[in-house]
PDBQT receptor file of N, H, CA, C and O in Angstrom, charges set to zero:
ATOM      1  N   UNK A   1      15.320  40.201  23.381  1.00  0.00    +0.000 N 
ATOM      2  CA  UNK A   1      14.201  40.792  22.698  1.00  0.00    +0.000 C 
ATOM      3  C   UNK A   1      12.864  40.593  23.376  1.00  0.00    +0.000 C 
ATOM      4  O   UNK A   1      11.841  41.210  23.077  1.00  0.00    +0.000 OA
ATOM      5  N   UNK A   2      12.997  39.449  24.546  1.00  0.00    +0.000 N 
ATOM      6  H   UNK A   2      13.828  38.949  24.789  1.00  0.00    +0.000 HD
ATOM      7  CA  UNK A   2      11.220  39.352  24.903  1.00  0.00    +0.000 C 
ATOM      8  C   UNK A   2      10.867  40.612  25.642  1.00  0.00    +0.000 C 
ATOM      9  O   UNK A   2      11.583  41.339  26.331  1.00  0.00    +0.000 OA
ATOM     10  N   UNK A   3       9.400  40.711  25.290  1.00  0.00    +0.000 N 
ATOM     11  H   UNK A   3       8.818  40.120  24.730  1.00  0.00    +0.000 HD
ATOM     12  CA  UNK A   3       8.460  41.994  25.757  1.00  0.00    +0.000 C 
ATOM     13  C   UNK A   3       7.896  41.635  27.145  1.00  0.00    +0.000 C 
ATOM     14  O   UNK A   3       8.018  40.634  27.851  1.00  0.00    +0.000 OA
ATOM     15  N   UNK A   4       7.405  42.501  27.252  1.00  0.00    +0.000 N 
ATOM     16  H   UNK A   4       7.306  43.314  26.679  1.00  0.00    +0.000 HD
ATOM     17  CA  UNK A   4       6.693  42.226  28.540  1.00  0.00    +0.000 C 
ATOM     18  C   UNK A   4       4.927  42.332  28.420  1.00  0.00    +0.000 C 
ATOM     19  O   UNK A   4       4.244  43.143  27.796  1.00  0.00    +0.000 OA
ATOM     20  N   UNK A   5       4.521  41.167  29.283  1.00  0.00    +0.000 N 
ATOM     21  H   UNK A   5       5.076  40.508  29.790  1.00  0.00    +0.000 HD
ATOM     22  CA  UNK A   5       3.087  41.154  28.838  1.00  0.00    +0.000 C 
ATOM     23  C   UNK A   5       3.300  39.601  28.374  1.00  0.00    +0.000 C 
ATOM     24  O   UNK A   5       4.325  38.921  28.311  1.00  0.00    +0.000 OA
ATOM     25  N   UNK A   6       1.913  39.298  28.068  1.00  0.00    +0.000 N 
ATOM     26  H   UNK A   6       1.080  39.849  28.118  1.00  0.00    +0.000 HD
ATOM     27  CA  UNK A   6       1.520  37.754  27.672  1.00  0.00    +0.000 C 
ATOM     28  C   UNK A   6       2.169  37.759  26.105  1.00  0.00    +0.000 C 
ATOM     29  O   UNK A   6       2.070  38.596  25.208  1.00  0.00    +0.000 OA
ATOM     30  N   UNK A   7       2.999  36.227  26.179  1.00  0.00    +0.000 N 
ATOM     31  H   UNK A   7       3.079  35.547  26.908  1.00  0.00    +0.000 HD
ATOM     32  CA  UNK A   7       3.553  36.286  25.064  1.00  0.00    +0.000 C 
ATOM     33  C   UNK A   7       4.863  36.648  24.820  1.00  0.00    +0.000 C 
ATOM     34  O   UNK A   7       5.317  36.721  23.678  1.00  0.00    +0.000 OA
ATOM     35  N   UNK A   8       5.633  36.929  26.028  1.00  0.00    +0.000 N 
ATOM     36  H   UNK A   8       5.265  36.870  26.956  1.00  0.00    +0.000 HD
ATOM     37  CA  UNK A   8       7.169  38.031  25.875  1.00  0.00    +0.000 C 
ATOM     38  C   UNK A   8       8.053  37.127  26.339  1.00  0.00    +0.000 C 
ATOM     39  O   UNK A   8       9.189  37.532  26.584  1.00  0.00    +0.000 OA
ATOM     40  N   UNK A   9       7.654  35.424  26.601  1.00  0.00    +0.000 N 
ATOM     41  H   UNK A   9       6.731  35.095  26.401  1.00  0.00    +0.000 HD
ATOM     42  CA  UNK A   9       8.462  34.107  27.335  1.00  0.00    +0.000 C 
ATOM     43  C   UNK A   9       8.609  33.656  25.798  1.00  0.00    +0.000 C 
ATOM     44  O   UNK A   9       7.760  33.776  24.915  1.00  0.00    +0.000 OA
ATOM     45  N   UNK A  10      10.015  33.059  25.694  1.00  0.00    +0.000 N 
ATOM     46  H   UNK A  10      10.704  32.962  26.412  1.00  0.00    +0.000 HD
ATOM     47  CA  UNK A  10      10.330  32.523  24.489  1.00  0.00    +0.000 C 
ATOM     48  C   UNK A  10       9.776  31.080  24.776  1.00  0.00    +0.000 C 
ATOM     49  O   UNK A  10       9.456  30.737  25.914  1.00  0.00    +0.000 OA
ATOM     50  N   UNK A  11       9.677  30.205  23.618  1.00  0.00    +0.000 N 
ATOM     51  H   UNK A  11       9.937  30.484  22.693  1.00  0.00    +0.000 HD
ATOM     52  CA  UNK A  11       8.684  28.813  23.351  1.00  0.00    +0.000 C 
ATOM     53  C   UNK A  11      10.041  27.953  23.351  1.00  0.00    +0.000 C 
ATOM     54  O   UNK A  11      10.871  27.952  22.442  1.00  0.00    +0.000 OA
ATOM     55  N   UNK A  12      10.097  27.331  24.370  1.00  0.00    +0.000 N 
ATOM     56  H   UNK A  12       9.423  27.332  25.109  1.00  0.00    +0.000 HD
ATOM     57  CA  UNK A  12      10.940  25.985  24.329  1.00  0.00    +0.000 C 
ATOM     58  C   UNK A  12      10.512  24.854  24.517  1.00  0.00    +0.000 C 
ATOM     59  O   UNK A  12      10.140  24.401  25.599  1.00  0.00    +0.000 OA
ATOM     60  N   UNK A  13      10.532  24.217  23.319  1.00  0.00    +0.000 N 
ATOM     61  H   UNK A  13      10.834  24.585  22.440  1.00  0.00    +0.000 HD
ATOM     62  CA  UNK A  13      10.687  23.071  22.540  1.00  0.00    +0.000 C 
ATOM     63  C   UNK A  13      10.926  22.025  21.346  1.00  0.00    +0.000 C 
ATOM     64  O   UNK A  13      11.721  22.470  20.519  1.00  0.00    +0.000 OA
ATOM     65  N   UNK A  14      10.597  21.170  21.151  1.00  0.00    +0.000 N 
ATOM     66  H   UNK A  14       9.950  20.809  21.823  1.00  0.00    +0.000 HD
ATOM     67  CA  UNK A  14      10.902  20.208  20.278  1.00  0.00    +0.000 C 
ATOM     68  C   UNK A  14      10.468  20.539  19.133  1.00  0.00    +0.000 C 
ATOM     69  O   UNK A  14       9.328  21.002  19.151  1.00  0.00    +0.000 OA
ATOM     70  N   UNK A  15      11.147  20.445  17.780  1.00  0.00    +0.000 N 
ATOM     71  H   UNK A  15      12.073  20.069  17.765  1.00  0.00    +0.000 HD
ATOM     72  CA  UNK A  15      11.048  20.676  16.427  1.00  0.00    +0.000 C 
ATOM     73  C   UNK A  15       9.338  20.110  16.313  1.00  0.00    +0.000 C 
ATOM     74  O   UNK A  15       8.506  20.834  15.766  1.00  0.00    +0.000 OA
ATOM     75  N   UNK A  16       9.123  19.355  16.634  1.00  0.00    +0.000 N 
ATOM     76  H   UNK A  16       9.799  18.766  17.078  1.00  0.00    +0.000 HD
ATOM     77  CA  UNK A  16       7.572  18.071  16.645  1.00  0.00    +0.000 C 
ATOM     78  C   UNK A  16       6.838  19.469  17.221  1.00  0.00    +0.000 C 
ATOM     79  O   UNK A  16       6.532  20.267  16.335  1.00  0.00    +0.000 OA
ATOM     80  N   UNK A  17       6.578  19.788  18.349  1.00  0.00    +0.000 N 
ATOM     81  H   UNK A  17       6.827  19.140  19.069  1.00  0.00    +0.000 HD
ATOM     82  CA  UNK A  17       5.897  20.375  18.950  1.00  0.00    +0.000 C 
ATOM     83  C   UNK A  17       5.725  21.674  18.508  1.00  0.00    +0.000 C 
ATOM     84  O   UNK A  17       4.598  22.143  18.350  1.00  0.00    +0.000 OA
ATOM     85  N   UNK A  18       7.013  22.469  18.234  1.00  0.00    +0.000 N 
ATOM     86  H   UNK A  18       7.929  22.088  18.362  1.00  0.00    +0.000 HD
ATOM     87  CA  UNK A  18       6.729  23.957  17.318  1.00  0.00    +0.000 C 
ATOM     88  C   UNK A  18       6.073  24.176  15.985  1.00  0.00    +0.000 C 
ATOM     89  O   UNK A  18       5.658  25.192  15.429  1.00  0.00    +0.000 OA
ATOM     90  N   UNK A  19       6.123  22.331  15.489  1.00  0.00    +0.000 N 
ATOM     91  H   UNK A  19       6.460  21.506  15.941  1.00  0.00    +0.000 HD
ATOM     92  CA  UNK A  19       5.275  22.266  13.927  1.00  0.00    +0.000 C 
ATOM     93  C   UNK A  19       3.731  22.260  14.205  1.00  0.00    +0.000 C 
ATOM     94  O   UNK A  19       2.983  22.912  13.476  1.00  0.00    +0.000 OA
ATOM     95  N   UNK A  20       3.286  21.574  15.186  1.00  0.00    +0.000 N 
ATOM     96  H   UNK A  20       3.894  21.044  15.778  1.00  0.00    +0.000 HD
ATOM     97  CA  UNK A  20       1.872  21.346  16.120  1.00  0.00    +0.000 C 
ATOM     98  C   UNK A  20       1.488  22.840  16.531  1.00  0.00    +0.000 C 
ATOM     99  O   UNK A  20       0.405  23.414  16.414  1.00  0.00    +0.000 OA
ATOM    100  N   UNK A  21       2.657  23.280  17.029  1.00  0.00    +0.000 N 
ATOM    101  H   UNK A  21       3.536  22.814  17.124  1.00  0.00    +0.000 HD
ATOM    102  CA  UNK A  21       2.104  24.937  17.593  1.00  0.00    +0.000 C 
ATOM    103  C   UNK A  21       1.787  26.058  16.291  1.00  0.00    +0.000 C 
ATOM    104  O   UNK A  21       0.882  26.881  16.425  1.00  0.00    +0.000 OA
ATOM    105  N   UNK A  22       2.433  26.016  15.312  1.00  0.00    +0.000 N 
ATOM    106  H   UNK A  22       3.168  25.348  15.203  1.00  0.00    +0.000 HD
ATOM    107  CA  UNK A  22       2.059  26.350  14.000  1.00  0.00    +0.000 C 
ATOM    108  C   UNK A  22       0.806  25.860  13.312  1.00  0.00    +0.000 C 
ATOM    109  O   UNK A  22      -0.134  26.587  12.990  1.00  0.00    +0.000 OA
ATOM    110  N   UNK A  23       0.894  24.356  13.088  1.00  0.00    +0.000 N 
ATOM    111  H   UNK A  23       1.657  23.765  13.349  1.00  0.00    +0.000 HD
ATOM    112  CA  UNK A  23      -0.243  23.933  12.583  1.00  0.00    +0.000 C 
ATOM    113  C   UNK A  23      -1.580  24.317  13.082  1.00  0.00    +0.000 C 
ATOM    114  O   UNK A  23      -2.684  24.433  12.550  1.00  0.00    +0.000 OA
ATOM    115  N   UNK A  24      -1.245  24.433  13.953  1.00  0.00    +0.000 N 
ATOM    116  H   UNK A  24      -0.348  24.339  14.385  1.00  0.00    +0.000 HD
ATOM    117  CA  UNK A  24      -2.690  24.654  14.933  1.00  0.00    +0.000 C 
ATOM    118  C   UNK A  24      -3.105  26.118  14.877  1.00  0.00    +0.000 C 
ATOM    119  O   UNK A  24      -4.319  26.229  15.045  1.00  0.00    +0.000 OA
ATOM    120  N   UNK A  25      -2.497  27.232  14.700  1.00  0.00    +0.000 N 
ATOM    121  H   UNK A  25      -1.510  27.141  14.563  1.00  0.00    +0.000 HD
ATOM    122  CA  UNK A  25      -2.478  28.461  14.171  1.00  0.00    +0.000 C 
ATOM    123  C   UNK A  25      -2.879  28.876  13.004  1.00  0.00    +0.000 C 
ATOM    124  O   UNK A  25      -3.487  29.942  12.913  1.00  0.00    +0.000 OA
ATOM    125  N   UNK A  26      -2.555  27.962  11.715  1.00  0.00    +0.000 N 
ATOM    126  H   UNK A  26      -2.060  27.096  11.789  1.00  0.00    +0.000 HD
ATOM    127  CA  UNK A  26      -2.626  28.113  10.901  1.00  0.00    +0.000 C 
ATOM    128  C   UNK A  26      -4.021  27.734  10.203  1.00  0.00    +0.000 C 
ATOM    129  O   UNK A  26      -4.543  28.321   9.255  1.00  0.00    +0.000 OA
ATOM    130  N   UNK A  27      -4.530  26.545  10.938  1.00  0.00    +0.000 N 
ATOM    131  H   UNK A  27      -4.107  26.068  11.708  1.00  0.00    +0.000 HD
ATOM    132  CA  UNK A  27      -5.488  26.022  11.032  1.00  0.00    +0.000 C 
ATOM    133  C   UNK A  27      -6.778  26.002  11.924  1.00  0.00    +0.000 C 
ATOM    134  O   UNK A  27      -7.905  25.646  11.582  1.00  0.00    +0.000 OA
ATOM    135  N   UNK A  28      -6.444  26.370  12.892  1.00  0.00    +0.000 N 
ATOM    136  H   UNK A  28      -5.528  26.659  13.169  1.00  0.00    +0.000 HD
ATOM    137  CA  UNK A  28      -7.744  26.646  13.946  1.00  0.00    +0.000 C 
ATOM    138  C   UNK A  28      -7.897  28.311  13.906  1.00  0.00    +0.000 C 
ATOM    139  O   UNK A  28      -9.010  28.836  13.880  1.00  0.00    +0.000 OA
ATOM    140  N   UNK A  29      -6.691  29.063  13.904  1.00  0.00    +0.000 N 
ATOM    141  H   UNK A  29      -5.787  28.637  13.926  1.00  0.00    +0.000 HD
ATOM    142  CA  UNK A  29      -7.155  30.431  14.093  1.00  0.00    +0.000 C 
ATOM    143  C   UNK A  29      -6.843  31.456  12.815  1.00  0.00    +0.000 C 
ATOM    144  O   UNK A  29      -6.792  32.680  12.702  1.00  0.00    +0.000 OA
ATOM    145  N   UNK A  30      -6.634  30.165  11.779  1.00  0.00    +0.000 N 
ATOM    146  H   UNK A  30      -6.675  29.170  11.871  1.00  0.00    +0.000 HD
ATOM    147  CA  UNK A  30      -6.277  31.081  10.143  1.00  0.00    +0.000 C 
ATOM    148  C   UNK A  30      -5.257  32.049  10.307  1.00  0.00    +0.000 C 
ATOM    149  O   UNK A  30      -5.827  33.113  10.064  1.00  0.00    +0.000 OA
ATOM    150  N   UNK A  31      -3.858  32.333  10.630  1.00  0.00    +0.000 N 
ATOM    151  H   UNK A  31      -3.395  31.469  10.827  1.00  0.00    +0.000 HD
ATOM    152  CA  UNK A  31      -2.856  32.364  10.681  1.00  0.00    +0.000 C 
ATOM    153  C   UNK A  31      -2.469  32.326   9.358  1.00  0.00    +0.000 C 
ATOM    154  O   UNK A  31      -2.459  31.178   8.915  1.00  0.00    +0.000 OA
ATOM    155  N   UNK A  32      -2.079  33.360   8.411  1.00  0.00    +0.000 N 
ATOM    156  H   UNK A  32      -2.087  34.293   8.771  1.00  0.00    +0.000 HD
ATOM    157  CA  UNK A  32      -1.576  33.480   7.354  1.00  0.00    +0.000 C 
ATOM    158  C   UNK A  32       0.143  33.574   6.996  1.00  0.00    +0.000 C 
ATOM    159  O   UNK A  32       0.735  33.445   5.924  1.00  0.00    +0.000 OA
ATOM    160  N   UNK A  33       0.730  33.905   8.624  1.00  0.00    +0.000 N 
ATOM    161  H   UNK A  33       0.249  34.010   9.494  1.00  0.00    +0.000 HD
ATOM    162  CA  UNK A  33       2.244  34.053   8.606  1.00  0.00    +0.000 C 
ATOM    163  C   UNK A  33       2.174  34.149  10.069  1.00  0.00    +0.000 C 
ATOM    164  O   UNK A  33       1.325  34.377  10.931  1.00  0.00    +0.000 OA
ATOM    165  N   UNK A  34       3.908  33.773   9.951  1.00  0.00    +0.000 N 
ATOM    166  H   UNK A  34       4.598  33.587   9.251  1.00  0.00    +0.000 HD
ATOM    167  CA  UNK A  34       4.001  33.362  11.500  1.00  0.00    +0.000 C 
ATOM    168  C   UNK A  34       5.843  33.930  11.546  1.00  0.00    +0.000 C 
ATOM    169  O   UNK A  34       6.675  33.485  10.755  1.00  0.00    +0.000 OA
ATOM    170  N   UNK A  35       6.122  34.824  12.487  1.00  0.00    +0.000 N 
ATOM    171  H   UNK A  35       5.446  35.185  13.129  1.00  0.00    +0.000 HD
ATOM    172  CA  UNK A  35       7.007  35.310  12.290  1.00  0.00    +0.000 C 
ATOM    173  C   UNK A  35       8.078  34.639  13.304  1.00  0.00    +0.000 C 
ATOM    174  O   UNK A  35       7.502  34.413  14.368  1.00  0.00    +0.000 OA
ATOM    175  N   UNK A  36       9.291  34.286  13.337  1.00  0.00    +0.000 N 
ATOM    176  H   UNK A  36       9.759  34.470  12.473  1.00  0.00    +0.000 HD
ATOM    177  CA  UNK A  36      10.352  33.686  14.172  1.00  0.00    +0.000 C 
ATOM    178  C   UNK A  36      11.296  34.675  14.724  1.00  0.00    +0.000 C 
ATOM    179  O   UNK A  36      11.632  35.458  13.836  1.00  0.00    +0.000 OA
ATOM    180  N   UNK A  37      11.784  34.902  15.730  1.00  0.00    +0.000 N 
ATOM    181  H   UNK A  37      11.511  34.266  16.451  1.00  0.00    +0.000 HD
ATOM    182  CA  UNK A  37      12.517  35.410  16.615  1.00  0.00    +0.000 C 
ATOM    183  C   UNK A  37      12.920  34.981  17.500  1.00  0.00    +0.000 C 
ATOM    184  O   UNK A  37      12.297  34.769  18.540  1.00  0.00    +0.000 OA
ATOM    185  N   UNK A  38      14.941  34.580  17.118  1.00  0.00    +0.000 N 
ATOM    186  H   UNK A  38      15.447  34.753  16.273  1.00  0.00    +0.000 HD
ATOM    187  CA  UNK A  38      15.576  33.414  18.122  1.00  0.00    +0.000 C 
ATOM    188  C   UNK A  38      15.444  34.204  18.969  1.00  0.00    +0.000 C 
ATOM    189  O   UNK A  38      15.217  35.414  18.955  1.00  0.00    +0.000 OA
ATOM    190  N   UNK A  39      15.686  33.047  20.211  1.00  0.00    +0.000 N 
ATOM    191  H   UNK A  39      15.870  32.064  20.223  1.00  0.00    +0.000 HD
ATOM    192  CA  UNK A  39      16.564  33.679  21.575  1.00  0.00    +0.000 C 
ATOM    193  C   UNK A  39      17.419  34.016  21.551  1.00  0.00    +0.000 C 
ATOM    194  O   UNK A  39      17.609  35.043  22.202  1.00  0.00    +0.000 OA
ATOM    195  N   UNK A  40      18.458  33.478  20.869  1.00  0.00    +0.000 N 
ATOM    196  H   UNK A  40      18.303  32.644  20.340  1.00  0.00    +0.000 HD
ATOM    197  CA  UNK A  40      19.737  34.010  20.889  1.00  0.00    +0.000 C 
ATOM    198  C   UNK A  40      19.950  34.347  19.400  1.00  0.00    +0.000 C 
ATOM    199  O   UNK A  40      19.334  34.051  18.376  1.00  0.00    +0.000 OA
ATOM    200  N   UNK A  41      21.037  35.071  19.659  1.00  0.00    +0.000 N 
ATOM    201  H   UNK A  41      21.537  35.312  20.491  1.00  0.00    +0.000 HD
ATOM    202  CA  UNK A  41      21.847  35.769  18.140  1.00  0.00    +0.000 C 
ATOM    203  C   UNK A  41      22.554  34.534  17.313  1.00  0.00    +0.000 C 
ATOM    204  O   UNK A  41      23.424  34.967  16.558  1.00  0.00    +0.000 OA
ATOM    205  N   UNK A  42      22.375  32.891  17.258  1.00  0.00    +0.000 N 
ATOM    206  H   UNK A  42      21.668  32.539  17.872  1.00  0.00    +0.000 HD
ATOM    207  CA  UNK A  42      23.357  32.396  16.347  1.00  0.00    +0.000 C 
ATOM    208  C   UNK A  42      21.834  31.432  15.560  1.00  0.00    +0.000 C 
ATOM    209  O   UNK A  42      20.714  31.015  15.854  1.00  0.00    +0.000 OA
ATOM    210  N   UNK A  43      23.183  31.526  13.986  1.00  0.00    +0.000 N 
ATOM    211  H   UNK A  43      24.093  31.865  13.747  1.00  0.00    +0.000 HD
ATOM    212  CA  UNK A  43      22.688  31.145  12.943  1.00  0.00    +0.000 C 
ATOM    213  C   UNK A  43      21.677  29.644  13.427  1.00  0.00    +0.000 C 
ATOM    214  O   UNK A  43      20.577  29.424  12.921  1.00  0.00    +0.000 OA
ATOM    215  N   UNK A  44      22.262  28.821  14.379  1.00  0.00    +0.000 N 
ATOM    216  H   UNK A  44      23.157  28.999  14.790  1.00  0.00    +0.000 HD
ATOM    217  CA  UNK A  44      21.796  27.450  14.560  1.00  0.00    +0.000 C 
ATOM    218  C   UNK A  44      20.335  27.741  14.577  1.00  0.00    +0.000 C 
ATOM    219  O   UNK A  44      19.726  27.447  13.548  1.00  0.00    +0.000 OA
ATOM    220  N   UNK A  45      19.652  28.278  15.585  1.00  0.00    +0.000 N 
ATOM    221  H   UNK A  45      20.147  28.517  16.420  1.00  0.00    +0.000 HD
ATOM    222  CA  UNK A  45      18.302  28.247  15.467  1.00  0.00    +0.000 C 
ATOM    223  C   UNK A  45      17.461  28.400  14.732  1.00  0.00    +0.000 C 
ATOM    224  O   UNK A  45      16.368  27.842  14.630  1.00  0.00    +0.000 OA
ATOM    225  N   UNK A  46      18.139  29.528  13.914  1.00  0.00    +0.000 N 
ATOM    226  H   UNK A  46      19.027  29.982  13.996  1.00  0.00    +0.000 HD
ATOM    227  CA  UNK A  46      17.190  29.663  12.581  1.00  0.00    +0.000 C 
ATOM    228  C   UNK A  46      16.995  28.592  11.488  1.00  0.00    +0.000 C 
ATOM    229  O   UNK A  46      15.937  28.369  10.901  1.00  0.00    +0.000 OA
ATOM    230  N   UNK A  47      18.483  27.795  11.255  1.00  0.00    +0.000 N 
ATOM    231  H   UNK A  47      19.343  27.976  11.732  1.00  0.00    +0.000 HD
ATOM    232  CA  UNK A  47      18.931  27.189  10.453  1.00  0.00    +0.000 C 
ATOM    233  C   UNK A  47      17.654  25.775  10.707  1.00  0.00    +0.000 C 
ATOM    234  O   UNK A  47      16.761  25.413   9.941  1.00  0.00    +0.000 OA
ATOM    235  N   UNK A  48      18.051  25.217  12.129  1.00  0.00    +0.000 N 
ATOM    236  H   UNK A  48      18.776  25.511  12.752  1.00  0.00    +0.000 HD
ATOM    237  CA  UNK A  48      16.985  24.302  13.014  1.00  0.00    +0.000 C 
ATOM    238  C   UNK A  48      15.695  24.734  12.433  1.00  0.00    +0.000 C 
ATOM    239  O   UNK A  48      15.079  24.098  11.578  1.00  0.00    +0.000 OA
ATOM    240  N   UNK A  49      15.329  25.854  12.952  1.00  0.00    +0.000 N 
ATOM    241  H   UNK A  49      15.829  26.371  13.647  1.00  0.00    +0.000 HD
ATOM    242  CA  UNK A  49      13.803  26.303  12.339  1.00  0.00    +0.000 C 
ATOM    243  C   UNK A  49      13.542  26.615  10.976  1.00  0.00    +0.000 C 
ATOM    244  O   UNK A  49      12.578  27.372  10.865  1.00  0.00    +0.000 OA
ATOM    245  N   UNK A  50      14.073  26.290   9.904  1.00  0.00    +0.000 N 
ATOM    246  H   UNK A  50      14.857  25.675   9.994  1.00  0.00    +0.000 HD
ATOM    247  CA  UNK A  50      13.971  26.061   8.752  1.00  0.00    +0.000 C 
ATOM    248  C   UNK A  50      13.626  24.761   8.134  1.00  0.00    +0.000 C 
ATOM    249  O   UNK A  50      12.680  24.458   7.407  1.00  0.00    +0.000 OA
ATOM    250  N   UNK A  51      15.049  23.756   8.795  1.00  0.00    +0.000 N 
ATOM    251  H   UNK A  51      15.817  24.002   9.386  1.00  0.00    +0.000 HD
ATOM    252  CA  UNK A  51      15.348  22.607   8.064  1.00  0.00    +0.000 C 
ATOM    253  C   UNK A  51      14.447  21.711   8.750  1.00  0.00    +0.000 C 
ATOM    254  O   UNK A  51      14.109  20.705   8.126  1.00  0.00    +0.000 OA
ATOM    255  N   UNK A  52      13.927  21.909  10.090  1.00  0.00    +0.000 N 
ATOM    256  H   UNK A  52      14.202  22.726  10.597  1.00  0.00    +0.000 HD
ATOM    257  CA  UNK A  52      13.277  21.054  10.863  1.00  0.00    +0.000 C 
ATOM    258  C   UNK A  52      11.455  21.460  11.306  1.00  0.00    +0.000 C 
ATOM    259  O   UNK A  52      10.571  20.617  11.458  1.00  0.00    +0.000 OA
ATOM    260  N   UNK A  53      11.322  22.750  11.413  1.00  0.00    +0.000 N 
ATOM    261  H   UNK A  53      12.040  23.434  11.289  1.00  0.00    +0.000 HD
ATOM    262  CA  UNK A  53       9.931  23.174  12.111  1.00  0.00    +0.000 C 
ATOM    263  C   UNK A  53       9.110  23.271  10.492  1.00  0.00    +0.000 C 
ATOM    264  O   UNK A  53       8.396  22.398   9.997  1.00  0.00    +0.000 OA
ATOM    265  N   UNK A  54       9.380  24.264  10.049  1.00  0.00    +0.000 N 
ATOM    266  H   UNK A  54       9.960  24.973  10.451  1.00  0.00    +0.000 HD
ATOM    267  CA  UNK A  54       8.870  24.285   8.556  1.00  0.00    +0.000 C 
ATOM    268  C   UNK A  54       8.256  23.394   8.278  1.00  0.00    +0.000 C 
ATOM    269  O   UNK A  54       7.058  23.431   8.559  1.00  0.00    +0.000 OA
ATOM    270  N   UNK A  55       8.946  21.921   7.439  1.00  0.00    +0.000 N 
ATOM    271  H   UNK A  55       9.919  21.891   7.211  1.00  0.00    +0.000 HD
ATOM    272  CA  UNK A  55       9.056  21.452   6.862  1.00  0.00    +0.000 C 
ATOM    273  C   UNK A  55       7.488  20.688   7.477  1.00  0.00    +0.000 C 
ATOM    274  O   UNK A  55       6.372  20.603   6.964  1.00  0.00    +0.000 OA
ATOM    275  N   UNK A  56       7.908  20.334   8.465  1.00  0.00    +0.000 N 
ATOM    276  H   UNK A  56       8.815  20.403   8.881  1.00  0.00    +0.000 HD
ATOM    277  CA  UNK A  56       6.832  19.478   9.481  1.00  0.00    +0.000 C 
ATOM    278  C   UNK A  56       5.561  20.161   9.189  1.00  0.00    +0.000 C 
ATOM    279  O   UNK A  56       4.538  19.762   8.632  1.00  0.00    +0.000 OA
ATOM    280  N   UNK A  57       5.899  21.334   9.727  1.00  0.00    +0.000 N 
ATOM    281  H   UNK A  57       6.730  21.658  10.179  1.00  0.00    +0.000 HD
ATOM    282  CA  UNK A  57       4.517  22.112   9.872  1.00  0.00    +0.000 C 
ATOM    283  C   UNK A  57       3.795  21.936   8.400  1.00  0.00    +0.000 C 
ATOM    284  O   UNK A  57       2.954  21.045   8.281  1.00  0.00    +0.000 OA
ATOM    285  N   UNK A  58       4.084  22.691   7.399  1.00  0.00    +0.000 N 
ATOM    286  H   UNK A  58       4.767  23.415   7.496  1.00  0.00    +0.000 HD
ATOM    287  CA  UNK A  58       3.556  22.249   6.148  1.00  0.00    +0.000 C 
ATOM    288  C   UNK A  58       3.418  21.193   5.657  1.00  0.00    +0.000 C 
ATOM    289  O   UNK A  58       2.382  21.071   5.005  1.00  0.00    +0.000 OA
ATOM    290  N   UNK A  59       3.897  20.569   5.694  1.00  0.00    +0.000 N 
ATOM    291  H   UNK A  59       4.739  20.668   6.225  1.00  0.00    +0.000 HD
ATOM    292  CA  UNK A  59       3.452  19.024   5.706  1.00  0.00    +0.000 C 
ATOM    293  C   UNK A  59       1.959  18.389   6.490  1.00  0.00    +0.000 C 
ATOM    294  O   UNK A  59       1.145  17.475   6.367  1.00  0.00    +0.000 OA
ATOM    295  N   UNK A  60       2.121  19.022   6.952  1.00  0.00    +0.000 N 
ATOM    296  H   UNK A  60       2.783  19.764   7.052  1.00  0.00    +0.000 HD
ATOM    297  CA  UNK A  60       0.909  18.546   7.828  1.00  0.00    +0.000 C 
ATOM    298  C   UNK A  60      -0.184  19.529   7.934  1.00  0.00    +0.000 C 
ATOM    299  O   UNK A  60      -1.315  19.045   7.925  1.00  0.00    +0.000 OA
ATOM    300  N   UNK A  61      -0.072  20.934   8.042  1.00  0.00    +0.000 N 
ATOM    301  H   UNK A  61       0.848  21.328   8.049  1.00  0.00    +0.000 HD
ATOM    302  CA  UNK A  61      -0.895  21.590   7.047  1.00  0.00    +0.000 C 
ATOM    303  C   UNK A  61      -1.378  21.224   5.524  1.00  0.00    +0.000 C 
ATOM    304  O   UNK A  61      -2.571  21.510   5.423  1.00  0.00    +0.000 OA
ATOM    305  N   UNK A  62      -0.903  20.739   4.426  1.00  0.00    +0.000 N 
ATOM    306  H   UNK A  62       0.066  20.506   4.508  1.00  0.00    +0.000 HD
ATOM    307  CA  UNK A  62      -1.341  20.313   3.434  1.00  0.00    +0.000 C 
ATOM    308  C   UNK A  62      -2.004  18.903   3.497  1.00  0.00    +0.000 C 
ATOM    309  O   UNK A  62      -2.942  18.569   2.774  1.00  0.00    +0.000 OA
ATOM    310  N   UNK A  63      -1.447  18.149   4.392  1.00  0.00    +0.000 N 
ATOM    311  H   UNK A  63      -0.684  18.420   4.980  1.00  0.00    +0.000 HD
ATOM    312  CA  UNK A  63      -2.085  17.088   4.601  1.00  0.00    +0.000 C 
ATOM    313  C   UNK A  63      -3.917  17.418   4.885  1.00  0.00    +0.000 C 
ATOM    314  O   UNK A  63      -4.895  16.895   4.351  1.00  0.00    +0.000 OA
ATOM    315  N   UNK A  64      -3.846  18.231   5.683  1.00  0.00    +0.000 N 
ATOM    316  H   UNK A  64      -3.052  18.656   6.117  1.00  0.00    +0.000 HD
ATOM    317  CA  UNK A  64      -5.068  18.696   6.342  1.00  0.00    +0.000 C 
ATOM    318  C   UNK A  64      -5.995  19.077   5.473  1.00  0.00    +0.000 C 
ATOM    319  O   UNK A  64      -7.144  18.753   5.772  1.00  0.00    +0.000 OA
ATOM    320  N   UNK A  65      -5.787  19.879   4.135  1.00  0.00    +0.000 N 
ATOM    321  H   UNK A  65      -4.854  20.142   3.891  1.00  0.00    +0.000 HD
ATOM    322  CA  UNK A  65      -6.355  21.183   3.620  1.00  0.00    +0.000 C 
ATOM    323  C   UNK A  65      -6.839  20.391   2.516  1.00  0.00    +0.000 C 
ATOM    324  O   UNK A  65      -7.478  20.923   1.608  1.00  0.00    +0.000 OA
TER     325      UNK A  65
């Protein structure tokens, strides 16, 4: 699915770091939604980015607010 142009490289990393890359969106540039699109076609990533990025991220967004 990546595009071409700035932005079309998928983000690899750590559950910690994709909650930071959110937070910081959400918070420095008011980011109201943030949309996910695995690399690959299986359930794991999404599942990962639910049970693990989410959770963080809001958390620490509310902490903030």
């Amino acid at each position: 699915r990546p595009r071409s142009g700035p932005g079309s490289q998928p983000i690899r990393t750590t559950p910690e770091v994709w909650a930071q890359i959110i937070t910081e969106l959400v918070i420095e540039e008011r980011f109201d939604t943030v949309n996910f699109i695995p690399e690959e076609g299986s359930g794991q990533q999404l599942g990962r980015f639910a049970a693990e990025v989410i959770p963080a991220a809001r958390s620490t967004i509310d902490a903030s607010t």
